[in-house]
C-alpha positions in Angstrom: 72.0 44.1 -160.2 71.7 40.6 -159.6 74.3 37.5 -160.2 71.6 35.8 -162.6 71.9 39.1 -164.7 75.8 39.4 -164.9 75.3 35.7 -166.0 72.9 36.5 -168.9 75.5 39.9 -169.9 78.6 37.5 -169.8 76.4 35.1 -171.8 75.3 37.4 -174.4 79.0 39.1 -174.4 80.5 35.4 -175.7 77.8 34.8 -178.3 79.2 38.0 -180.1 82.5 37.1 -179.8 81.6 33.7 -181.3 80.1 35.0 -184.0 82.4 37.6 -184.9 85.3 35.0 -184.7 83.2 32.4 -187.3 82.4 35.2 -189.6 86.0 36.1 -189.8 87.1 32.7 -190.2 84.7 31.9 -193.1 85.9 34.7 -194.3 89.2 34.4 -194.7 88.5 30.4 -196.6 86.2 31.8 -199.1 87.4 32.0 -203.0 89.1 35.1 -202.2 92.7 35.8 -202.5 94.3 38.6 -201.1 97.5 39.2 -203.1 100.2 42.4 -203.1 99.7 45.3 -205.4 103.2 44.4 -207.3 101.5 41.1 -208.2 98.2 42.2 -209.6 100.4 44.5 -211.7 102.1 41.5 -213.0 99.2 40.1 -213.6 97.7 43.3 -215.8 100.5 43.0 -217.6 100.1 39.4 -218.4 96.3 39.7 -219.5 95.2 37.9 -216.9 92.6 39.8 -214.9 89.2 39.3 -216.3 87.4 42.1 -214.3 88.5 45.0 -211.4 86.0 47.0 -208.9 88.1 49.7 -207.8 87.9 51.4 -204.1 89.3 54.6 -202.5 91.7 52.1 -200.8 91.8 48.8 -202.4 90.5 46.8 -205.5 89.1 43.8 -205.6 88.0 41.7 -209.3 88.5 38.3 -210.9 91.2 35.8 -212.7 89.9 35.3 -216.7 91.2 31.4 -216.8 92.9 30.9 -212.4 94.8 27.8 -212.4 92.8 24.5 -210.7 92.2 24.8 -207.1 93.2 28.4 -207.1 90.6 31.0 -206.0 88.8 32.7 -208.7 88.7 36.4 -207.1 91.2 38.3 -206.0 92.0 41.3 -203.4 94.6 44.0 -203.3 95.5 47.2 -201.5 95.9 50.4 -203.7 99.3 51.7 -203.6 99.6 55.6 -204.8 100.6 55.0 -209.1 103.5 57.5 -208.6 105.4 55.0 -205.8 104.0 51.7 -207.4 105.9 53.3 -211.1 109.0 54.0 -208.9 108.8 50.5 -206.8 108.1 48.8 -209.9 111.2 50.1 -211.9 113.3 49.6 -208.9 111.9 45.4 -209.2 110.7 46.1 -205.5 107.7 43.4 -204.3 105.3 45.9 -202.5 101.7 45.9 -201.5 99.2 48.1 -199.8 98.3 48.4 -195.9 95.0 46.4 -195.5 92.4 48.1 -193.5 91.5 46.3 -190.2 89.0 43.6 -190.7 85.6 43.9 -188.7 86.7 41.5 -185.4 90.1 43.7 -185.4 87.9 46.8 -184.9 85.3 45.6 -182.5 88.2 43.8 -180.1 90.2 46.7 -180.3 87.2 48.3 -179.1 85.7 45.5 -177.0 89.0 44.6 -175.0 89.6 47.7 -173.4 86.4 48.2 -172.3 86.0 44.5 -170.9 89.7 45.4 -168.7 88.1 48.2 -167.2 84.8 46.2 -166.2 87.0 43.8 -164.7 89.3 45.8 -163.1 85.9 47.8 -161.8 84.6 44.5 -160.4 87.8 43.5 -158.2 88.5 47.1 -157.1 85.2 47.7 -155.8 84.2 45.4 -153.4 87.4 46.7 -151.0 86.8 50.1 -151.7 83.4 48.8 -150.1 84.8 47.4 -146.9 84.1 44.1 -148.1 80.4 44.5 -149.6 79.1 43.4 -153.1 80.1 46.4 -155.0 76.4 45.9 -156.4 74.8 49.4 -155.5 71.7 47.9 -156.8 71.5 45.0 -153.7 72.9 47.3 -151.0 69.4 47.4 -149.3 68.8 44.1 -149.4 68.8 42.0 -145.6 71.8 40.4 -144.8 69.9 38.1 -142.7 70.6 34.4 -142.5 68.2 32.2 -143.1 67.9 28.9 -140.9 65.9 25.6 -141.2 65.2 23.1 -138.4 68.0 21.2 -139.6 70.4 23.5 -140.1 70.1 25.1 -136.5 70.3 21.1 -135.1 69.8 23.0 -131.6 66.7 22.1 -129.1 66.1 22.9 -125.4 68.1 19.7 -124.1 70.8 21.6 -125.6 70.5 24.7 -123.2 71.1 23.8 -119.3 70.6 26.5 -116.4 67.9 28.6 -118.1 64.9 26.7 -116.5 62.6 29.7 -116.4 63.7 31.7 -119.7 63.0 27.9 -121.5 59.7 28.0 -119.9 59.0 31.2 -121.4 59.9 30.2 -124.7 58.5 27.4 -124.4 55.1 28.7 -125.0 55.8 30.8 -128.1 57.2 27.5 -129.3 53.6 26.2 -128.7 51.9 28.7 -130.0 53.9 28.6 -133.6 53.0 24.9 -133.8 49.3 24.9 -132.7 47.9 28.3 -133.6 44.5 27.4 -133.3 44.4 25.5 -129.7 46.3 28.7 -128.2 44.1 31.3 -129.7 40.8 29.7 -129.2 40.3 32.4 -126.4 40.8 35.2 -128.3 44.6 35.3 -127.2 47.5 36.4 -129.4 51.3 35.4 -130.0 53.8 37.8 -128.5 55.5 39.7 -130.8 58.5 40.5 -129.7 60.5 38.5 -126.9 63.6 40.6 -125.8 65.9 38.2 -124.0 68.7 40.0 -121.1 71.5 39.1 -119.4 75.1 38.9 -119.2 77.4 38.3 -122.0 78.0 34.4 -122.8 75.0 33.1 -120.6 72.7 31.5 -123.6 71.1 34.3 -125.1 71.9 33.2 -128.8 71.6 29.4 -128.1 68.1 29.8 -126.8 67.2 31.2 -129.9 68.1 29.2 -131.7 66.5 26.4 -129.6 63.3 28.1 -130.4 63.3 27.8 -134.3 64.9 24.4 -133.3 61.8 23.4 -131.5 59.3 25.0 -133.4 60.3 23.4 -137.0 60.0 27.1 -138.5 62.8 29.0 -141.2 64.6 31.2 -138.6 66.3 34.6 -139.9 69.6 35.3 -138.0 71.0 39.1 -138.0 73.0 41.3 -136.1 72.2 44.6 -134.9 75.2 46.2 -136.0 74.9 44.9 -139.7 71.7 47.0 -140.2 74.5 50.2 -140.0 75.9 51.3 -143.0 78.0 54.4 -144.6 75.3 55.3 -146.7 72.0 56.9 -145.6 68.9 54.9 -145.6 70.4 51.8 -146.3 69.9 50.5 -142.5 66.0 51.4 -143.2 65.7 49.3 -146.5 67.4 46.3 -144.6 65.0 46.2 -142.0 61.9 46.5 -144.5 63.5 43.9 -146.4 64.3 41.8 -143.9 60.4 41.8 -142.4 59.3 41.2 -146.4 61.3 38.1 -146.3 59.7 36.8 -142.8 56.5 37.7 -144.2 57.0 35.7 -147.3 58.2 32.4 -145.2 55.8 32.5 -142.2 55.7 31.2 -140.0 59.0 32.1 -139.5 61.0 33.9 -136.7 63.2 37.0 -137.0 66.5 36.9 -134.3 68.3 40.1 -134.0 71.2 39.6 -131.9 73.3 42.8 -130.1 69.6 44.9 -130.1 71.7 47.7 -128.3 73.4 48.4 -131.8 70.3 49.3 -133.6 68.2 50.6 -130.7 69.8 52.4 -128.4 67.8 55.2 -127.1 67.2 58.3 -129.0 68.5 61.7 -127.2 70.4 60.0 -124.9 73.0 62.0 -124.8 72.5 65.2 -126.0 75.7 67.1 -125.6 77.2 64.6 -128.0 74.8 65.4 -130.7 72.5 62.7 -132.8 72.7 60.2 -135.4 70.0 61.0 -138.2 70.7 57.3 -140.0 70.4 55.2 -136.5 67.4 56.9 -135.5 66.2 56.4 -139.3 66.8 52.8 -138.7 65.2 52.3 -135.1 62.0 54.3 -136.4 61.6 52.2 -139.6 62.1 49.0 -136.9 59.5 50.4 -134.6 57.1 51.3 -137.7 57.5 47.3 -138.8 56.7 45.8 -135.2 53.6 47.7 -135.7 52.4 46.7 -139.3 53.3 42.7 -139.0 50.3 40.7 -137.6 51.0 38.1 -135.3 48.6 35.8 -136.1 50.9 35.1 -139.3 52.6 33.2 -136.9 55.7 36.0 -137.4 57.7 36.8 -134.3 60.5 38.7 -133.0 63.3 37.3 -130.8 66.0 39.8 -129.9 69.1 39.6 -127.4 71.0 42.3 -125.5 73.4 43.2 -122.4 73.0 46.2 -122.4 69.0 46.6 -121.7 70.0 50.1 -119.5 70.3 52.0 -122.9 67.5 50.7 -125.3 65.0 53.1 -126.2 62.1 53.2 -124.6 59.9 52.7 -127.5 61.2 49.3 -127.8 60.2 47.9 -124.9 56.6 49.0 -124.5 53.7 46.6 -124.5 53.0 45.6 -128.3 56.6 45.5 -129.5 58.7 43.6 -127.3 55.6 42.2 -125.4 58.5 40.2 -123.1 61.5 40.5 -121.6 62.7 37.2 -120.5 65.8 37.6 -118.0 69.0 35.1 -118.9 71.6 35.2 -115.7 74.5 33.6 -114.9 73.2 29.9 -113.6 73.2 29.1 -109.6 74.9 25.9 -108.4 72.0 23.2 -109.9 72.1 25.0 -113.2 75.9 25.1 -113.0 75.8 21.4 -112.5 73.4 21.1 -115.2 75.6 23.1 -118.2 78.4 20.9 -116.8 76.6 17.6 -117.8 75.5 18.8 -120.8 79.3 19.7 -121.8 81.4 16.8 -120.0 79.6 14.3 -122.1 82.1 15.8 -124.7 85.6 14.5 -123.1 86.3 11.5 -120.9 85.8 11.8 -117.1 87.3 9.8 -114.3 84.9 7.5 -112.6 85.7 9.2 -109.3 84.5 12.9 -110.1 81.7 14.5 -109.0 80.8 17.3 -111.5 79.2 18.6 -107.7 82.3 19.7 -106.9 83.3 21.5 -110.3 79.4 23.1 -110.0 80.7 24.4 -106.4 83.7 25.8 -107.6 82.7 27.9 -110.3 80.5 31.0 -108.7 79.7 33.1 -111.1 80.2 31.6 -114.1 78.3 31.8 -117.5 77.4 29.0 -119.8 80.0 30.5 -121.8 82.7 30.3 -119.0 81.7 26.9 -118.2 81.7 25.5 -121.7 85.4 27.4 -121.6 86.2 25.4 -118.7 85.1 22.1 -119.4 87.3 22.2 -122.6 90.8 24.0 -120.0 90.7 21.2 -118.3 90.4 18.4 -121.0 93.4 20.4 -122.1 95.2 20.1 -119.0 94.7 16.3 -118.5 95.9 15.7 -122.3 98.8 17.6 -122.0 100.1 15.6 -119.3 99.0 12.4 -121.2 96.1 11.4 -118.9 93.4 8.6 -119.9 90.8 11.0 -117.9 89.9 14.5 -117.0 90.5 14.7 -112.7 88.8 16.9 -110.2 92.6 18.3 -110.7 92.6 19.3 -113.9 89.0 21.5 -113.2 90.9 22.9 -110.7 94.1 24.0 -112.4 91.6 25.3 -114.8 89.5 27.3 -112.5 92.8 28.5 -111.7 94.2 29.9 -115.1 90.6 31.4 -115.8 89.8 33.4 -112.9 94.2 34.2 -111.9 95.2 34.0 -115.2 98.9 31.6 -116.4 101.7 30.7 -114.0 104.3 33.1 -114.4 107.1 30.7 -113.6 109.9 32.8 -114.9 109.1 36.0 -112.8 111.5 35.4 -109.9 110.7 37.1 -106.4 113.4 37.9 -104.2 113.3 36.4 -100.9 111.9 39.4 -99.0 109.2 39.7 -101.4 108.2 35.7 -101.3 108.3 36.4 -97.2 105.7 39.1 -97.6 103.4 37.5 -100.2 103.1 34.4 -98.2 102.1 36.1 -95.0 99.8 38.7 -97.1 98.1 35.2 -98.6 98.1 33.5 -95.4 96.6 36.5 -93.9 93.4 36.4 -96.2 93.3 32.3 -95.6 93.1 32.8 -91.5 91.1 35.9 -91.5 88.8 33.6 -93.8 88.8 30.5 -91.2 88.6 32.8 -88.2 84.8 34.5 -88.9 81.4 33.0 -89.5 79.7 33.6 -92.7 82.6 33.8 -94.9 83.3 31.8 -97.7 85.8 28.5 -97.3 89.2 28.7 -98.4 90.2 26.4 -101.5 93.7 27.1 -101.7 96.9 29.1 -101.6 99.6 29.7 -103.6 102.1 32.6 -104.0 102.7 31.5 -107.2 102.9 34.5 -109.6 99.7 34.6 -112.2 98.3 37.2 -114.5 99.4 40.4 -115.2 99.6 41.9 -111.1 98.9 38.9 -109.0 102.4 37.5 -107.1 99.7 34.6 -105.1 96.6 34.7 -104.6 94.1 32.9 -102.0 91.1 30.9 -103.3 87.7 31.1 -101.9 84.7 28.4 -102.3 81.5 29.5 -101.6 79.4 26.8 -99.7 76.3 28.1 -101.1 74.5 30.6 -103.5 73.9 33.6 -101.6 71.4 36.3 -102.7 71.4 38.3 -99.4 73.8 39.3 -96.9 73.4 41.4 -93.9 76.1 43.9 -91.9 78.2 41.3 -90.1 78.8 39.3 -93.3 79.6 42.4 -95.0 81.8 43.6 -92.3 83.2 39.9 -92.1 84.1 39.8 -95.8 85.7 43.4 -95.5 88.1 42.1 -92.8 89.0 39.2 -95.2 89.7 40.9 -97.7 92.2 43.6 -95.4 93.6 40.3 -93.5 96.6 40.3 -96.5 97.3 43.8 -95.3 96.6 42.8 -91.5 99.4 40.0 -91.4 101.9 42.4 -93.5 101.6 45.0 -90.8 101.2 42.9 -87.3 103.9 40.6 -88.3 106.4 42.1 -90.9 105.8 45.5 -89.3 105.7 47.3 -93.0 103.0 47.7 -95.8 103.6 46.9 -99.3 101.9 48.3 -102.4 100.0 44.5 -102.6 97.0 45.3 -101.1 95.5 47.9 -103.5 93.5 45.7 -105.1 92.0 44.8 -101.7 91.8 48.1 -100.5 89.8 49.2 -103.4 87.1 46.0 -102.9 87.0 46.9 -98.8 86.1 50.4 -99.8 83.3 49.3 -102.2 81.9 47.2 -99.7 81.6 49.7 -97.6 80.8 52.5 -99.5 77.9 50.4 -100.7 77.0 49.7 -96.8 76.2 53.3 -96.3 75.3 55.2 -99.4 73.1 52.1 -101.0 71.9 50.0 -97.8 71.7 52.2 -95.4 73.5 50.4 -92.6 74.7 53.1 -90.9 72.4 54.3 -88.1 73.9 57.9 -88.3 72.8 58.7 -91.5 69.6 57.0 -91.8 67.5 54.9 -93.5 68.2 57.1 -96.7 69.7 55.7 -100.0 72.1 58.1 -100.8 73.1 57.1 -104.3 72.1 54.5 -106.6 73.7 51.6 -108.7 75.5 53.3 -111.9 73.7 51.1 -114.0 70.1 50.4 -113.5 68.2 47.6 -115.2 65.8 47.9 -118.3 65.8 51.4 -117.3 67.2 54.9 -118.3 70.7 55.3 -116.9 71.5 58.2 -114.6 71.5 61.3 -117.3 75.2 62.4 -117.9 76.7 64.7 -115.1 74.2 64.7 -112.7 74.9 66.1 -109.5 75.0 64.5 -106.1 71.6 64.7 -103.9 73.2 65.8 -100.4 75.0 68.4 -98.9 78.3 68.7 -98.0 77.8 68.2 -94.4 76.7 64.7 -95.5 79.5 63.9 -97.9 81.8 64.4 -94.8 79.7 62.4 -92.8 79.4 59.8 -95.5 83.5 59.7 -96.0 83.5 59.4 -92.2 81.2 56.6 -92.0 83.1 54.7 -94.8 86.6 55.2 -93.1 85.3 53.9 -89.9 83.7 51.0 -91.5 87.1 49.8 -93.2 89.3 50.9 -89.5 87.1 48.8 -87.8 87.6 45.8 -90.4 91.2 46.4 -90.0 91.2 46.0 -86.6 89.4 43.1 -86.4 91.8 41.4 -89.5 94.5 42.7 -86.9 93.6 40.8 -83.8 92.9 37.8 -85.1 96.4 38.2 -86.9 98.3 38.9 -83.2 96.4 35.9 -81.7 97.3 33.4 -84.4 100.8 34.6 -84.6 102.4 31.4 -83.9 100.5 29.2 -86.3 101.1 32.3 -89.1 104.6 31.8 -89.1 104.3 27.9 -89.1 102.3 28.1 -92.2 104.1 30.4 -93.7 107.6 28.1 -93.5 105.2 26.1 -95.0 103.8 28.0 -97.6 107.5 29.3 -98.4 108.6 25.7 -99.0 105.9 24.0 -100.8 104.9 27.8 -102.7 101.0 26.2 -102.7 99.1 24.9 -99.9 95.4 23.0 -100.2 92.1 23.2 -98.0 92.8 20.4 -95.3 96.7 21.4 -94.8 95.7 24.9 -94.5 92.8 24.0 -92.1 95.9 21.8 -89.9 97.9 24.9 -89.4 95.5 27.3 -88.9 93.8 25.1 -85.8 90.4 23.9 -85.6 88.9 26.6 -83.0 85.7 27.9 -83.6 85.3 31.5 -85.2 85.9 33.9 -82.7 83.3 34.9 -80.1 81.2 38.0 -82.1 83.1 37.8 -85.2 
């Protein structure tokens, strides 16, 4: 039922009413009076009634001469003769019970029924988890539907997506000129399926599409197409593809895809879901009925690509697949410029620098960080945002808040500042590695009692087995310095022990950099991309002879870090414990200070 029909019931509801209440009210001024049943017998008495019509319950007749200005008719209720006789001896004014007019009846009818309606009406859409309460609409899309100026979004507004806006691009030009793109018999993708990461631009780009293109853009979530009742996500999608059709050239977005079409029969043990799979087939079924050259397309966005179903991705439906990662440095810098024109930088920074300290952020992360630090510099009452400020929030993002109030004793400050300073001249000691920013043995987070920070001098997408080793002995230099100088080993280096053993785990059962066990890929990543996962419980594909060899190889890979994290450790002993005075003073030490106390040799020979 629809709101223009409760309008038209509520309307027609207050007409009767109305009426009711003006018949009544004319009623009760006509020449009638109603009079008690002691008076009209006074008035028998006298001679004066003309005429009576007598009722089961009342009697009703006329005056033969009524006074000027009085009514001419009259109305009593019957009383039973034996009481009237007895009331009327006893000189007692008394009068029938009238029966209930017309508008008493109906509105003590009607008002009961109307309280239940309404009660009905507020009760139901919380019983309903928030829906209508209008069974009758329950089908019905839930999409939202966008104009060019309501998304106010365009490609100068996404940064650090070069090639996914390039893909775009072109459906872009084929929603506005048709005809000049299918002159050669081509055809306008269907579906684009964009991929990556949480928080790098899938939405935004989007919505920079129907932005670009001028066209009404139809905005849904996956998970809203999943309802308690069955065959209600079904009649959404149809609906929602009727509405596109009726507004082409249009473009439909569904957002979190991995909520609506995650594969069928992927886990079997677990059992099925008859009203998913409902949904994803009536999906599939529209992809294939809707003709493109309607100028009707379908943008979807996911994370989770691993687990769609198959059917989804073939050639037809989601024609692309349009990959969205995290940005490298020149698309950092980019998303950086396209945020900081936001807040008020100092003339001095270089948004460079920021770009170089943020590895591995998202767009989302960056926008997150651009806002930290204009935080930072207003709390301290700052006419600018400083290189500082991007720093501190770097800091608070990746370590997590100062914990000012969790006091170390003095033996555990000792050991964190060696453990950190370990990490820092490991770092400084081997080629490859990345530069040290900073370090504090501050307490931050939840765990972390100081922490070292690393910048990256450059994006790196491959790294052979001396970096690999080199960044394993980094990462065991904490533990290195706690046991060559301290002589004990504290539970801080679990976190680093865990990363070390990654490393090398990955070094021999994915890379195959170990020359006793082959050029053989041993296991795979647990997660593989836009393809089936690794079926649930599947077993290993060596024998046990090779899992021992395997756990050998890894243990001597991380030894063999350890010693290396070791010596360098006993031959910067002297400058160690200088820095650490240091360190244990000032609790946070910077790049070029560190760099002072560490020395200025070169890494050592074969590191």
């Amino acid at each position: 039922m629809r709101r223009e029909t409760h309008f038209t019931i509520w309307y027609a509801v207050a007409a009767i009413l109305v009426l009711l209440f003006i018949q009544d009210f004319l009623a009760s001024q006509s020449h009638v009076k109603t009079i008690s049943y002691s008076e009209f017998q006074q008035a028998l008495a006298k001679g004066e009634i003309k005429d009576v019509e007598v009722a089961p319950t009342s009697m009703a007749g006329s005056y033969k001469s009524p006074a000027a200005g009085t009514p001419s008719h009259f109305l009593t209720q019957r009383v039973d003769p034996q009481v009237a006789e007895q009331l009327s001896k006893a000189g007692v004014d008394f009068s029938g019970a009238p029966d209930p007019s017309l508008f008493e009846a109906i509105l003590r009818w009607l008002l009961p029924t109307v309280g239940f309606f309404l009660l009905w009406m507020f009760l139901m859409p919380r019983m309903m988890g928030g829906q209508t309460g209008q069974l009758m609409a329950i089908g019905k899309s839930k999409a939202k539907v966008y104009v060019e100026t309501d998304t106010k979004v365009s490609f100068a507004d996404v940064a650090g997506v070069d090639e996914a806006k390039a893909e775009l691009q072109e459906v872009v030009n084929f929603l506005k000129e048709p005809q000049r793109y299918g002159r050669l018999g081509a055809r306008l993708p269907k579906g684009v399926l964009l991929v990556g990461p949480p928080g790098t631009g899938k939405t935004l780009l989007a919505r920079a599409v129907a932005g670009e293109a001028g066209v009404p853009f139809l905005s849904i979530n996956g998970s809203e197409f999943v309802e308690m009742f069955v065959g209600v996500g079904a009649a959404r999608v149809r609906d929602l593809f009727e509405e596109a059709r009726q507004k082409a050239p249009a473009i439909i977005f569904i957002d979190e895809l991995d909520a609506l079409g995650r594969a069928r029969g992927l886990n079997p043990i677990a059992g099925g879901n008859d009203e998913k799979e409902q949904t994803l087939n009536q999906l599939l079924s529209e992809m294939d009925g809707f003709d493109p050259r309607q100028g009707l397309i379908l943008l979807a966005a996911t994370n989770r690509p691993e687990i769609l179903d198959p059917a989804l991705l073939r050639a037809g439906r989601f024609d692309r697949q349009v990959l969205v990662d995290r940005p490298d440095r020149v698309g950092r810098l980019q998303i950086l410029q396209v945020h900081a024109h936001k807040i008020q930088l100092a003339p001095d920074l270089q948004l460079e620098q920021v770009a170089a300290l943020t590895p591995g952020f998202s767009g989302a992360d960056l926008a997150n960080l651009v806002n930290e630090a204009a935080l930072l510099a207003t709390r301290r009452g700052a006419e600018s945002v400083t290189l500082n400020d991007f720093t501190q929030a770097v800091e608070r993002i990746v370590a997590g808040l100062e914990k000012k109030n969790r006091l170390l004793n003095p033996d555990e400050r000792r050991v964190v500042a060696y453990h950190e300073l370990g990490h820092a001249f490991v770092a400084l000691s081997l080629k490859g590695t990345d530069a040290v920013h900073k370090v504090s043995i501050i307490p931050r987070g939840i765990g972390a009692l100081g922490y070292t920070i690393q910048r990256p001098t450059e994006d790196r997408f491959l790294m052979n087995t001396e970096e690999l080793e080199n960044r394993m002995a980094v990462l065991l230099g904490g533990r290195a310095a706690e046991h060559g100088i301290i002589g004990q080993i504290s539970t801080g280096a679990a976190d680093d022990l865990a990363k070390a053993t990654d490393i090398a785990r990955s070094m021999v059962t994915r890379f195959g950099m170990v020359a006793e066990l082959g050029q053989v890929a041993y296991e795979h990543e647990s997660k593989s991309f836009l393809n089936a996962p690794v079926p649930f419980g599947a077993e290993r594909s060596y024998s046990e002879g090779t899992a021992q060899k395997i756990d050998n190889a890894i243990r001597g890979l991380v030894d063999r870090a350890f010693e290396k994290s070791l010596a360098i450790i006993h031959a910067k002993h002297a400058a160690l414990d200088k820095a650490a005075m240091r360190l244990l003073e000032k609790e946070t030490l910077l790049e070029a200070e560190i760099k002072e106390l560490a020395g200025t040799e070169p890494p050592l020979a074969g590191s």
